[in-house]
DRENLUM-782917 format. One line per 5 residues: number of its first residue (from 1); their letters; for each residue x, y, z of N, C-alpha, C, O, CB. Coordinates in steps of 0.2 Angstrom, whole numbers, plus 5000, padded with zeros to 4 digits. Glycine has a CB too. Layout:
// DRENLUM-782917
NUM> a> X,Y,Z,X,Y,Z,X,Y,Z,X,Y,Z,X,Y,Z  ...
// end
This chain:
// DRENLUM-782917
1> xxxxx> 5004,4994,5000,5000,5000,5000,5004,5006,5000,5009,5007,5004,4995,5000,5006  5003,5011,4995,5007,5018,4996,5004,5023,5000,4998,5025,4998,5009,5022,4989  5007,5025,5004,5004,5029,5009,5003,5038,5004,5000,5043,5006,5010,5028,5016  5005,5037,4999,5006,5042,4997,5000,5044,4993,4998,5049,4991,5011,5043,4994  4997,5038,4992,4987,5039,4988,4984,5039,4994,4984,5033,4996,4982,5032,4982
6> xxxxx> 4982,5042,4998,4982,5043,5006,4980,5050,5005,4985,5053,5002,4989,5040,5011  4975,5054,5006,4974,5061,5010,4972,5061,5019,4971,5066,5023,4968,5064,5005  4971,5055,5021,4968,5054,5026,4972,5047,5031,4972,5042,5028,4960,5054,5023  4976,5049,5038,4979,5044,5039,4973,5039,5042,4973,5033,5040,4986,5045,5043  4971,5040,5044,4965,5036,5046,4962,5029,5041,4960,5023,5042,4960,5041,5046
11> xxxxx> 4963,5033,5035,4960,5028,5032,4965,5022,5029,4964,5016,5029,4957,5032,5026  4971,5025,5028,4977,5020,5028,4977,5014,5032,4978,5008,5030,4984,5024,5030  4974,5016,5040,4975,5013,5044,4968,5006,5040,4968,5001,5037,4975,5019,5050  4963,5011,5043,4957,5006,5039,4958,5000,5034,4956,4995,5034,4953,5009,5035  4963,5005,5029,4964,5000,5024,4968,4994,5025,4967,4989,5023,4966,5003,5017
16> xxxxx> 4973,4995,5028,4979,4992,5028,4976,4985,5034,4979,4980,5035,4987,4997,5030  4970,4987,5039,4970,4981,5044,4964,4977,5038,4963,4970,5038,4967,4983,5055  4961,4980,5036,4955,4976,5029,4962,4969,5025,4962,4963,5024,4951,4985,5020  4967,4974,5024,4971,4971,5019,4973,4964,5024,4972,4959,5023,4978,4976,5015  4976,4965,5029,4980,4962,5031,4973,4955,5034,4974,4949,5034,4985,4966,5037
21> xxxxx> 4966,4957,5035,4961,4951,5037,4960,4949,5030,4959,4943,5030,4953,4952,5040  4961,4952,5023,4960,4946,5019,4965,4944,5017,4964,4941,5012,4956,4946,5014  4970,4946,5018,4978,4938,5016,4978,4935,5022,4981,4930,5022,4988,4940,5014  4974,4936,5028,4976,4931,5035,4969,4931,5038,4966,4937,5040,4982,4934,5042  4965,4926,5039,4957,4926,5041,4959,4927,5049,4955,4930,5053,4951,4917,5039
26> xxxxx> 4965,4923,5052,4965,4925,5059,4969,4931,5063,4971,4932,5069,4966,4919,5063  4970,4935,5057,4974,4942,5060,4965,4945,5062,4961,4947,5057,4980,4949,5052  4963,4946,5069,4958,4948,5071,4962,4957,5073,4968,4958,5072,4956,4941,5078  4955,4963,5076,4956,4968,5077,4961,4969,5082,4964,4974,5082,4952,4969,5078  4961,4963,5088,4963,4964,5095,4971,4962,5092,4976,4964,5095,4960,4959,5101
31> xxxxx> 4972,4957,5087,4980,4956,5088,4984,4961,5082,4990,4962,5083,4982,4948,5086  4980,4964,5078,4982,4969,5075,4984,4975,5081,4989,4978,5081,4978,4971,5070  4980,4977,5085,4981,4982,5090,4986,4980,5096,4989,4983,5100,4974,4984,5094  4988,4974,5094,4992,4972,5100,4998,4973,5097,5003,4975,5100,4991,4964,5103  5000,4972,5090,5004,4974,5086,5006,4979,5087,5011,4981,5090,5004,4973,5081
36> xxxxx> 5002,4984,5086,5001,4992,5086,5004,4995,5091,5008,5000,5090,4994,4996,5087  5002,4991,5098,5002,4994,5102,4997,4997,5108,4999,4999,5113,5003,4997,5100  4991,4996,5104,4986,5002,5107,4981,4997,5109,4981,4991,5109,4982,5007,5101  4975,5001,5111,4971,4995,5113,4965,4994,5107,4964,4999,5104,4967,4994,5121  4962,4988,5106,4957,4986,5101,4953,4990,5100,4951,4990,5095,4954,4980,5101
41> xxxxx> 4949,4995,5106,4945,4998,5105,4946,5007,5104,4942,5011,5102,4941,4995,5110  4952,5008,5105,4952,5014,5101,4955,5013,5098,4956,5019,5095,4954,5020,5102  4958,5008,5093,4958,5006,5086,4951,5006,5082,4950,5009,5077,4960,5000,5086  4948,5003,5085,4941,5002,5081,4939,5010,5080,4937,5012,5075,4935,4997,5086  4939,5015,5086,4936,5021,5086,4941,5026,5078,4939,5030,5073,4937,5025,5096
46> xxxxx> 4947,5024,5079,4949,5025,5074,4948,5024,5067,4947,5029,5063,4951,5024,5075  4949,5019,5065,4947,5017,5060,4941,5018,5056,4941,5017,5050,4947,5014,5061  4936,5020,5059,4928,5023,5060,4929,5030,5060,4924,5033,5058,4924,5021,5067  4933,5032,5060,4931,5041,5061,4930,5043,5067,4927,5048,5067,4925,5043,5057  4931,5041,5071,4927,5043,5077,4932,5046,5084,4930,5046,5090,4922,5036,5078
51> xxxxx> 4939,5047,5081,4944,5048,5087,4951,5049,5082,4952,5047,5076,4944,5040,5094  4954,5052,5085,4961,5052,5082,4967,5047,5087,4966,5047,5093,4964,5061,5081  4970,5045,5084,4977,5044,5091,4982,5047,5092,4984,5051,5088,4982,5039,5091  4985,5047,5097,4986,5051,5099,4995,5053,5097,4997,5049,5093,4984,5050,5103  4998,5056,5098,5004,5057,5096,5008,5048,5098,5009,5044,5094,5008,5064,5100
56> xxxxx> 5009,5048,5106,5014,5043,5106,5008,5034,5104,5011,5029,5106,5019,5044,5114  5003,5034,5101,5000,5028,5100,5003,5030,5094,5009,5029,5095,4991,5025,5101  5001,5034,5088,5002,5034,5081,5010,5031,5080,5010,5026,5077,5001,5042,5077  5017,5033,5083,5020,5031,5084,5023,5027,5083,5028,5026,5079,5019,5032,5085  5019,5020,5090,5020,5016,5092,5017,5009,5083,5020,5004,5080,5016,5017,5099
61> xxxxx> 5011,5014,5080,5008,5010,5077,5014,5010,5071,5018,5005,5071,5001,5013,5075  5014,5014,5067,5020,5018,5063,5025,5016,5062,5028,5016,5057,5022,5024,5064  5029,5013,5069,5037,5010,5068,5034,5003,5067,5038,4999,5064,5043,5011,5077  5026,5001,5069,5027,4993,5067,5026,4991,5061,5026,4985,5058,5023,4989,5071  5024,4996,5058,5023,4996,5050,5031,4997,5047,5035,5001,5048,5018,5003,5047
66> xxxxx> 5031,4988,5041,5038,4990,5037,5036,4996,5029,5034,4995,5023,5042,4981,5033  5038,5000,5034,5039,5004,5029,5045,5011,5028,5048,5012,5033,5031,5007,5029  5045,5013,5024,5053,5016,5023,5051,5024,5028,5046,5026,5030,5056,5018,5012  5058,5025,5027,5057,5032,5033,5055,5037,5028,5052,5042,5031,5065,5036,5037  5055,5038,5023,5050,5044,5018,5042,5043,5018,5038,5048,5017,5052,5044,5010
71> xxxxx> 5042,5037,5018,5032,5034,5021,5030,5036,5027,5024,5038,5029,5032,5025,5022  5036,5035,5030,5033,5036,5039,5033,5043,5042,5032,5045,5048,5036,5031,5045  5036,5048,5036,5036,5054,5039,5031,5058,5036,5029,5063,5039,5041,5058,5039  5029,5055,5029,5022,5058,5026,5017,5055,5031,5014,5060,5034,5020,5056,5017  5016,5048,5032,5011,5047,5038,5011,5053,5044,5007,5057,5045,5012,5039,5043
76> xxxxx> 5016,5053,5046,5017,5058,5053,5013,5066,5049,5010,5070,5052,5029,5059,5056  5015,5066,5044,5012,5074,5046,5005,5074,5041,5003,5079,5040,5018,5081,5043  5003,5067,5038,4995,5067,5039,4992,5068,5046,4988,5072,5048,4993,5060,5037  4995,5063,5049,4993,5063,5056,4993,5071,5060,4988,5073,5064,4998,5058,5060  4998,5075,5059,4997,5080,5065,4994,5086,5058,4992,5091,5060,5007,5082,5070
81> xxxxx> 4993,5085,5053,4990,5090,5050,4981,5089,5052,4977,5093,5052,4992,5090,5042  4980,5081,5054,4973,5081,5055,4972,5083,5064,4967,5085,5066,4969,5074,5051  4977,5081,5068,4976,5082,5074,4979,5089,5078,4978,5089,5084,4979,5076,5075  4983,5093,5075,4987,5097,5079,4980,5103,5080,4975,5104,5077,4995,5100,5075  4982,5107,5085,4979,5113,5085,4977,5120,5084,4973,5125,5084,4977,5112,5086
86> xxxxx> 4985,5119,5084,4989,5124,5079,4990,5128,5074,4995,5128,5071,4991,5122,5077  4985,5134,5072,4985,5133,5064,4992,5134,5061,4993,5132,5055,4980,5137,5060  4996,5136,5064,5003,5137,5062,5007,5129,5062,5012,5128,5059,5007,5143,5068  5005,5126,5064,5007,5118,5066,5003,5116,5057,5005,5114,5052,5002,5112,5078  4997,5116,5059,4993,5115,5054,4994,5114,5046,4993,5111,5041,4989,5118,5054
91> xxxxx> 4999,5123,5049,5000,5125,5038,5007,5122,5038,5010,5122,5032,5000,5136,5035  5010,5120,5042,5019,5119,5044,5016,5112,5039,5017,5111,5034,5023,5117,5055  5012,5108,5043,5011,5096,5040,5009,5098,5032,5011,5094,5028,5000,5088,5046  5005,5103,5031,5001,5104,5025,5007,5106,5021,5008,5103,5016,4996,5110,5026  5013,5110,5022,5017,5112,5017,5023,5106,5015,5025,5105,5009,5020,5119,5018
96> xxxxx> 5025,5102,5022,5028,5096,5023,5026,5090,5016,5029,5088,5011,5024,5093,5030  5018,5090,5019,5016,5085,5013,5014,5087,5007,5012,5083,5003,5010,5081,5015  5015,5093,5005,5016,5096,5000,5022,5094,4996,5022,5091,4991,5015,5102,5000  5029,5096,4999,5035,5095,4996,5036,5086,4996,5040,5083,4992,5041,5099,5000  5033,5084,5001,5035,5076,5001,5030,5073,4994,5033,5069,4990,5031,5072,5010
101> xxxxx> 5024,5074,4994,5024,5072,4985,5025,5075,4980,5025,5072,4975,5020,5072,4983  5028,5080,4982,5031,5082,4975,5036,5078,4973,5037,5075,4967,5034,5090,4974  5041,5077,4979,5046,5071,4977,5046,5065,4977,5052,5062,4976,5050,5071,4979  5039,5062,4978,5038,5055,4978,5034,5054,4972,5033,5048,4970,5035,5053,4985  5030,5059,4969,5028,5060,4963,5031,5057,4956,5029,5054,4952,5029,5067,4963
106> xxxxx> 5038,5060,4958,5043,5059,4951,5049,5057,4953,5051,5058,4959,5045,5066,4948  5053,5053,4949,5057,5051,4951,5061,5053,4944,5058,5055,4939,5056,5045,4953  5071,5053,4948,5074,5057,4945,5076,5055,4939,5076,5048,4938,5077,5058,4948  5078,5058,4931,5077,5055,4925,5084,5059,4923,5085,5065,4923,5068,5056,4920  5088,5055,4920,5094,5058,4917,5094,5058,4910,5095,5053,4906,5101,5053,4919
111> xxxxx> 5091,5065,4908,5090,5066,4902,5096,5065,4897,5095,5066,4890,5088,5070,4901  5101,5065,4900,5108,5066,4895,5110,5058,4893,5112,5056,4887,5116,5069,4901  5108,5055,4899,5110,5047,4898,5105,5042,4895,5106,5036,4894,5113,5043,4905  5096,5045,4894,5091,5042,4891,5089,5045,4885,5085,5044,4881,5086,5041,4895  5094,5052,4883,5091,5052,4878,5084,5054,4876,5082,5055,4871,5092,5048,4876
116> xxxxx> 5079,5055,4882,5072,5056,4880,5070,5065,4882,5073,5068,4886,5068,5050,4885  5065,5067,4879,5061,5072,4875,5056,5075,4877,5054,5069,4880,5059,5069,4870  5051,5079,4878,5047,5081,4880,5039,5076,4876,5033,5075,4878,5050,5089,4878  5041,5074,4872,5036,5068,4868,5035,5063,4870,5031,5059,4868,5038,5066,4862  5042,5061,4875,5043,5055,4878,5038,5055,4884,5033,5051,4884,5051,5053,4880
121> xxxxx> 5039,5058,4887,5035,5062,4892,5027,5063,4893,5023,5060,4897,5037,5069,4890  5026,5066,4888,5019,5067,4886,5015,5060,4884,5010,5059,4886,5018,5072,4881  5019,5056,4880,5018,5050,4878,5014,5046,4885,5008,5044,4887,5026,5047,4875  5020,5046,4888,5016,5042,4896,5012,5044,4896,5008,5041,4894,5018,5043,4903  5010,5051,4899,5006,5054,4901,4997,5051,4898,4992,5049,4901,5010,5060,4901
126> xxxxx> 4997,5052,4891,4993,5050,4888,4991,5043,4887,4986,5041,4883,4994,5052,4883  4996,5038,4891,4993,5032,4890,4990,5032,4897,4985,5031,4898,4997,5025,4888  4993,5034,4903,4991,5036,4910,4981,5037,4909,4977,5037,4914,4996,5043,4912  4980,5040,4902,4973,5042,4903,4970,5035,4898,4965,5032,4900,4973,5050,4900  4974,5034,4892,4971,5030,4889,4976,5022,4886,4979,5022,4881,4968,5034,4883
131> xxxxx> 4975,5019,4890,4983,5014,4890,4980,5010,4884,4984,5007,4881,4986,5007,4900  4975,5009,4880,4973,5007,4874,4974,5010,4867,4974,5005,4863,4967,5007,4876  4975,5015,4866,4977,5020,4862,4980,5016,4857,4984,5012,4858,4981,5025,4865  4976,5020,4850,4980,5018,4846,4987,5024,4843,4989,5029,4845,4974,5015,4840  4989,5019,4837,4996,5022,4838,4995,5030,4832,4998,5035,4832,5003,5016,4834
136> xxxxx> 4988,5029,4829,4984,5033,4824,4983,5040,4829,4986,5045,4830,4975,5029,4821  4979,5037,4831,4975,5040,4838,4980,5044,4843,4978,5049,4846,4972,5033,4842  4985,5042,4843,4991,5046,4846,4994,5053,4843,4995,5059,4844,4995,5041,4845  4996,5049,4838,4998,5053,4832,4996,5060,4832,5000,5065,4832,4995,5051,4826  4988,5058,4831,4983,5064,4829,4984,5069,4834,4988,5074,4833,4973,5063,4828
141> xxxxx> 4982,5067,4838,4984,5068,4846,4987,5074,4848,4985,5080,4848,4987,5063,4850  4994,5069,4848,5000,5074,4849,5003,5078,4844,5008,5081,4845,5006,5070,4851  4999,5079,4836,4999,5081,4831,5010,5080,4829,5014,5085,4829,4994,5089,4831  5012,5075,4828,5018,5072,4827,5014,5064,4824,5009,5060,4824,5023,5072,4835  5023,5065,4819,5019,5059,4813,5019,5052,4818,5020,5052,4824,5024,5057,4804
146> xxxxx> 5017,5045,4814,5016,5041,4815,5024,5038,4818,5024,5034,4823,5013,5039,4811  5029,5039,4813,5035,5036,4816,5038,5039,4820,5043,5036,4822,5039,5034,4813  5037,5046,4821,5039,5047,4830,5038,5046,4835,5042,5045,4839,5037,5051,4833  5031,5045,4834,5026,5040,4840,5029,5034,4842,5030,5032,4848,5019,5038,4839  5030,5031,4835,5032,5025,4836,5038,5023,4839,5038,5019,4843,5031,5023,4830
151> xxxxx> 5043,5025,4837,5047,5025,4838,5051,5028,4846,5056,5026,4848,5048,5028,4834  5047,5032,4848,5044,5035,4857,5043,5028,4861,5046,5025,4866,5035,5041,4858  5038,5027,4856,5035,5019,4860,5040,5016,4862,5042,5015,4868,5030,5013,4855  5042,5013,4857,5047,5007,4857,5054,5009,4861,5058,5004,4863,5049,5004,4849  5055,5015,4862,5060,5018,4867,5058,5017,4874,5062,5015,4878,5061,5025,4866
156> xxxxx> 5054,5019,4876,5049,5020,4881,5049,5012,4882,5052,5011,4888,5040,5024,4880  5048,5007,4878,5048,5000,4881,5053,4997,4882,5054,4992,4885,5044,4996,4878  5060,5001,4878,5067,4997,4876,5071,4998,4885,5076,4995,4887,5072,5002,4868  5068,5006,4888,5070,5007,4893,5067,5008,4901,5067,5012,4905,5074,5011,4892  5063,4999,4898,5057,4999,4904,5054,5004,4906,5055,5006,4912,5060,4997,4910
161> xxxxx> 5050,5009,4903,5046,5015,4906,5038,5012,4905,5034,5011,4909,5048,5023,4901  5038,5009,4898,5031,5006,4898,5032,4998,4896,5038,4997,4895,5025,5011,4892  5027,4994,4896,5027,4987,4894,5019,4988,4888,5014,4992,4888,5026,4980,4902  5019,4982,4884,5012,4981,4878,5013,4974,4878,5018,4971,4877,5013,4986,4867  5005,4973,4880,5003,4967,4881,4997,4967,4877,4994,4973,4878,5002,4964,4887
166> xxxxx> 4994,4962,4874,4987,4961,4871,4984,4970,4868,4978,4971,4869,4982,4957,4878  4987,4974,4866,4985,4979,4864,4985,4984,4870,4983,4990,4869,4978,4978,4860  4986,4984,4877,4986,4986,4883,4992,4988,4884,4996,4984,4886,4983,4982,4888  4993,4997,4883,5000,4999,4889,4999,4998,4894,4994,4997,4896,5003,5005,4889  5007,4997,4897,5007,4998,4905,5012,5004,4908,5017,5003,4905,5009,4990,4908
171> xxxxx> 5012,5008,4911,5016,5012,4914,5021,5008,4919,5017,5005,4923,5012,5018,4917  5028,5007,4920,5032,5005,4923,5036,5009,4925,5042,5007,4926,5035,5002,4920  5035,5016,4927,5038,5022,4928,5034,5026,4929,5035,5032,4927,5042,5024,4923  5028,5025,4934,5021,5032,4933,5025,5036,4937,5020,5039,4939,5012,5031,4936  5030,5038,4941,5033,5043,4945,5041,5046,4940,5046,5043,4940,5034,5040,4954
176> xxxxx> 5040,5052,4937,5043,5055,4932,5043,5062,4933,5038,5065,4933,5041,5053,4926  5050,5065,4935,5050,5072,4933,5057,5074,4930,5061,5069,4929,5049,5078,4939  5058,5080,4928,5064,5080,4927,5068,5085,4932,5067,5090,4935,5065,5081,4921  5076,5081,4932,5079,5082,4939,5080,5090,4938,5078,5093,4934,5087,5079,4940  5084,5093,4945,5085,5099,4945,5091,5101,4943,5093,5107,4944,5083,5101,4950
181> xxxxx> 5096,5095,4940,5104,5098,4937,5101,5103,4931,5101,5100,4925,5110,5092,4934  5100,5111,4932,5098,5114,4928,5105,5115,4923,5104,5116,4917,5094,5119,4931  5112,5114,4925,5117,5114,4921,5118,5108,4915,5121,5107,4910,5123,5113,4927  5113,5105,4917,5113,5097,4911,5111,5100,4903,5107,5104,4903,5105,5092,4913  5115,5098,4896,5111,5100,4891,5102,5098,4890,5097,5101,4887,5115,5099,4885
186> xxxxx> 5103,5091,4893,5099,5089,4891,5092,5091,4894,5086,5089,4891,5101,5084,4890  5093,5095,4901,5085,5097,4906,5087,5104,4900,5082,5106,4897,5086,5098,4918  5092,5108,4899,5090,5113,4893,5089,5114,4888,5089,5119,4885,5094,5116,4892  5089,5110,4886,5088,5107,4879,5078,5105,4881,5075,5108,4877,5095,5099,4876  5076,5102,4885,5070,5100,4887,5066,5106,4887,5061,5107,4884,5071,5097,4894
191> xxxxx> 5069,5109,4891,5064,5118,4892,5062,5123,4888,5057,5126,4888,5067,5122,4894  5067,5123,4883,5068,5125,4875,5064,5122,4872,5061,5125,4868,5076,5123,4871  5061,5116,4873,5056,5114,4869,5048,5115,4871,5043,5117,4868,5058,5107,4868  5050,5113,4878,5043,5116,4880,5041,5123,4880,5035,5124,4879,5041,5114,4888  5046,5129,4880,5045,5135,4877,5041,5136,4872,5036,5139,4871,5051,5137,4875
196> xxxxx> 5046,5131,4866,5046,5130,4859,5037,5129,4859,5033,5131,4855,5051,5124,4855  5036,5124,4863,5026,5120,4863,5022,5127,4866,5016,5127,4864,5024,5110,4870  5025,5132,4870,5021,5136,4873,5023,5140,4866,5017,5141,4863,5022,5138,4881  5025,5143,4863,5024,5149,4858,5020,5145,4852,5017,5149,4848,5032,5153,4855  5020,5139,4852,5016,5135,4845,5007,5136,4850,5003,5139,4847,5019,5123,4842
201> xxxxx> 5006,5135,4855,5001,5135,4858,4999,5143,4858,4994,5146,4855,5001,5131,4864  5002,5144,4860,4999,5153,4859,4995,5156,4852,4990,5160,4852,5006,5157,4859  5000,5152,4847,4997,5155,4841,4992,5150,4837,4988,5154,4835,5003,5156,4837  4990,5143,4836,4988,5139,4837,4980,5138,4842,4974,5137,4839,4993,5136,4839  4981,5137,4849,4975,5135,4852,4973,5138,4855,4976,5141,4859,4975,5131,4856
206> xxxxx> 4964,5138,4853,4961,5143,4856,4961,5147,4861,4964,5145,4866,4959,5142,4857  4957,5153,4863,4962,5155,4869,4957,5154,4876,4958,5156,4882,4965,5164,4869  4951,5150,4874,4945,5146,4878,4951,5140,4881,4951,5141,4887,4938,5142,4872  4956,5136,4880,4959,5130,4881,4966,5133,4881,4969,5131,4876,4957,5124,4876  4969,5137,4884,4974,5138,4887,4976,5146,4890,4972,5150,4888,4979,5137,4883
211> xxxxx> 4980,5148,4894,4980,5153,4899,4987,5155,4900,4992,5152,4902,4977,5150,4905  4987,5162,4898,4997,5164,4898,4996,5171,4903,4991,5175,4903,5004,5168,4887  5000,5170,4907,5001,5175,4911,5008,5176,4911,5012,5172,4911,4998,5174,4916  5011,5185,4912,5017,5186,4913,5015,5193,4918,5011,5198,4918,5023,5188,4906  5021,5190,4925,5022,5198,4929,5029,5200,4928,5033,5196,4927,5020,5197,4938
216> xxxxx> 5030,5205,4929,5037,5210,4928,5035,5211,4938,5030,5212,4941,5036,5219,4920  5040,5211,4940,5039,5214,4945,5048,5214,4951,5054,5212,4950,5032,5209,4948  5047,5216,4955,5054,5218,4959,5053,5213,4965,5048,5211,4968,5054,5227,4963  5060,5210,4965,5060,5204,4969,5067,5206,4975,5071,5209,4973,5062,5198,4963  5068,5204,4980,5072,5204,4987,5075,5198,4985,5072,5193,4984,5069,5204,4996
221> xxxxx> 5083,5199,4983,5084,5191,4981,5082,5186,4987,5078,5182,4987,5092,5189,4978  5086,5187,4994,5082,5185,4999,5077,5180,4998,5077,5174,5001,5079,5189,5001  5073,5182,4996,5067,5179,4996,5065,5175,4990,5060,5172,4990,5061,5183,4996  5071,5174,4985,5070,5171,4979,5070,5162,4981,5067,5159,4976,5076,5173,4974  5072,5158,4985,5070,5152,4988,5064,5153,4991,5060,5150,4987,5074,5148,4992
226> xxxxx> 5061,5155,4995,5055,5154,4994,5051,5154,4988,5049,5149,4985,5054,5157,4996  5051,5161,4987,5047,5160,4980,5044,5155,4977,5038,5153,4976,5051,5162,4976  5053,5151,4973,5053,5145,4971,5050,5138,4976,5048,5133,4973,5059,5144,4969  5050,5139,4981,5047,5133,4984,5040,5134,4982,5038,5129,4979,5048,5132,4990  5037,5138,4984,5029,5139,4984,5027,5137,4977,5024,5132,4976,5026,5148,4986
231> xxxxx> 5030,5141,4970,5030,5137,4963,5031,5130,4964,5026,5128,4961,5036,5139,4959  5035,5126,4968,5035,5122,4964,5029,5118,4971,5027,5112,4969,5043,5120,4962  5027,5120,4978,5021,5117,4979,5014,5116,4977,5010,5112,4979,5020,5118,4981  5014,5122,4971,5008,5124,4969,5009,5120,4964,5005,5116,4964,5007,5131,4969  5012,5119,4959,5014,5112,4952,5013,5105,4957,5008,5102,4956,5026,5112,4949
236> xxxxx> 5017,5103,4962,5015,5099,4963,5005,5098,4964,5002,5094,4961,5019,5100,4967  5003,5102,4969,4998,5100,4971,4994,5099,4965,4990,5095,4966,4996,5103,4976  4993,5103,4960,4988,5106,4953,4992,5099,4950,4989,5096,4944,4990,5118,4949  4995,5097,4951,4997,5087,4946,4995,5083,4949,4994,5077,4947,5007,5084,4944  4993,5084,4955,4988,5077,4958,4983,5077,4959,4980,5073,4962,4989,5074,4965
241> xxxxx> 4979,5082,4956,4972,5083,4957,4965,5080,4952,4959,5079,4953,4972,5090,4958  4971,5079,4947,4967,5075,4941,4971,5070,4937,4975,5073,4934,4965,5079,4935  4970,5063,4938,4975,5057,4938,4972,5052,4932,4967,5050,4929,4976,5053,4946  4978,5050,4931,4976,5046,4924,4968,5045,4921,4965,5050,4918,4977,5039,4927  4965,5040,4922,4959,5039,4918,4954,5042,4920,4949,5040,4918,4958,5034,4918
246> xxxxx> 4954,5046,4924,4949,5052,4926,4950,5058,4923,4947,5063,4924,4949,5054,4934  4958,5057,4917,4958,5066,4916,4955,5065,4908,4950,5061,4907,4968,5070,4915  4957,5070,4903,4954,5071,4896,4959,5072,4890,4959,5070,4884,4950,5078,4896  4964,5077,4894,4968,5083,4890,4974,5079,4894,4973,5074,4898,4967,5093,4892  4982,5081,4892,4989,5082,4893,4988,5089,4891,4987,5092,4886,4994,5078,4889
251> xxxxx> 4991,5092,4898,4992,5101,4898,4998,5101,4901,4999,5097,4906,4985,5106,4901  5003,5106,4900,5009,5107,4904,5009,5115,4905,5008,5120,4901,5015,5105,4901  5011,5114,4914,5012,5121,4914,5019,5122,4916,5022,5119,4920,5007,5125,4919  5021,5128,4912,5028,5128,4909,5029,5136,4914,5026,5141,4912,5030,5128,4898  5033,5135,4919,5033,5143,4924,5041,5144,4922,5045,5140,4920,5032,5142,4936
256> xxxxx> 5043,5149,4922,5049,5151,4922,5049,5159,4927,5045,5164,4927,5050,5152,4913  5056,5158,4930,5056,5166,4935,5065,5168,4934,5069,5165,4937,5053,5164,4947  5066,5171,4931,5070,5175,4930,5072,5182,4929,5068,5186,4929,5071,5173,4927  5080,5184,4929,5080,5193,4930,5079,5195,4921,5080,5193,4915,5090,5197,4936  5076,5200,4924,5076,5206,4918,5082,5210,4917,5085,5212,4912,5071,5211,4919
261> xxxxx> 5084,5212,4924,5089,5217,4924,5096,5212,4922,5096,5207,4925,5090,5220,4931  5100,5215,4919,5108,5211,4919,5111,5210,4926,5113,5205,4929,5113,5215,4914  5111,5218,4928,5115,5220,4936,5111,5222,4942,5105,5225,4941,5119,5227,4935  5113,5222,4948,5109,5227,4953,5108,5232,4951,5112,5236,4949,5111,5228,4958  5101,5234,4952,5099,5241,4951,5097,5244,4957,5093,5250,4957,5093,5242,4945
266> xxxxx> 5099,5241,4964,5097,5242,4970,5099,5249,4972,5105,5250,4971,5099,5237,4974  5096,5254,4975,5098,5259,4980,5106,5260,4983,5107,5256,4988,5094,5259,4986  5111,5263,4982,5118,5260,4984,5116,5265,4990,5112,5270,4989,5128,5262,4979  5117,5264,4995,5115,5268,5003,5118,5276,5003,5115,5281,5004,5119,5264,5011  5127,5274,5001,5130,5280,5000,5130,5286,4997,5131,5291,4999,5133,5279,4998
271> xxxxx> 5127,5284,4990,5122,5287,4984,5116,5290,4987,5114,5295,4985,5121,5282,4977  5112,5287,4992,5106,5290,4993,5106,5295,4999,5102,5300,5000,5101,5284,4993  5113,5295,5006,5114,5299,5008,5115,5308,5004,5113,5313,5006,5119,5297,5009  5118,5305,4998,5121,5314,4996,5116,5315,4993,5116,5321,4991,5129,5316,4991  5111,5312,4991,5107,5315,4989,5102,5322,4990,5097,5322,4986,5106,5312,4989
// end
């Protein structure tokens, strides 16, 4: 079970003692709780909705689960985001598990040593919605010819990313981003292209079905990590919210934050004395 399709640790919990009575008819409530820790009946209240546990039961429960230390710290701050009472504690588990999916989301892709494309990319993405797809159907799609596609495909399967069985893709890689060695040619060469897809969409697609925004504005470099974190929480969260075969479209949103100015154009203190 990934704890990370989880909005709710409670329900983890639910799910994982259901899972465990049907591969074992005599893992009963009371010896799961005894595992835990806790007792059977504020387990039960748990599991039901009907109580939280508390810091040192969740704990107890948490360490008896095999699960890796990046699992059990996204649990931990399900848990204290639904239990603290705090709202500063509150927005602290909330931004936690914001950056914890973003990086559990995707996994890291060395574009220099695969060779792969912004097509490659999207390609997943589009069987993620329709793993049946024909290769026509693609095509039209991604408006790129037939032996692009094709050829994407059979890369994509040559370096285990997807498998084709009976006319049915499979994704073998659904966690994909690309890394942050922005010094790489090949994450620059990547960007350049999705650039290249955002000025063809501009001119191209309607302006009902896509959305460009630019601010010019003055920045504290200071504050330029943040900044970027919040970007890249807000990407994060706006990519889990519509998932494979529940979406329609492949849409990218392509953010870029850079200077305008070449040099500091800041106030020198000295200069504004003799003023």
């Amino acid at each position: 079970m990934d704890p990370y399709s989880y909005q709710c640790y409670r329900q983890y919990f639910s799910d994982y003692i259901q899972k465990l009575k049907a591969q074992r008819s005599s893992q009963s409530l009371r010896r799961i709780a005894q595992r835990f820790g806790i007792s059977p009946s504020r387990l039960s209240e748990v599991v039901n909705g009907q109580g939280h546990l508390s810091i040192a039961s969740f704990s107890k429960a948490v360490e008896s689960l095999d699960l890796a230390s990046d699992d059990k710290m996204y649990l931990s701050a399900l848990h204290k985001e639904a239990t603290t009472k705090s709202p500063l504690d509150r927005r602290k588990a909330s931004d936690l598990l914001a950056e914890l999916r973003y990086h559990k989301l995707f996994e890291r892709v060395n574009l220099d040593e695969l060779d792969i494309d912004w097509h490659h990319f999207t390609i997943m993405f589009v069987l993620s919605v329709n793993p049946y797809i024909s290769l026509d159907q693609m095509s039209e799609a991604l408006n790129l010819s037939v032996e692009v596609v094709e050829n994407a495909l059979l890369k994509l399967q040559r370096i285990s990313f997807i498998s084709l069985e009976e006319g049915r893709y499979t994704l073998l890689q659904r966690h994909i981003r690309i890394p942050d060695a922005h010094h790489s040619p090949g994450i620059r060469n990547f960007h350049r292209a999705m650039l290249s897809r955002a000025i063809t969409a501009l001119n191209q697609v309607p302006s009902n079905q896509r959305f460009y925004q630019s601010n010019i504005f003055t920045l504290n470099k200071d504050r330029y990590g943040a900044l970027t974190k919040k970007i890249t929480n807000f990407l994060s969260e706006e990519s889990q919210k519509d998932k494979g075969q529940d979406s329609q479209d492949v849409y990218c949103i392509s953010c870029q934050l850079f200077p305008l100015t070449k040099t500091s154009i800041s106030l020198d203190q000295n200069t504004a004395l003799e003023t």
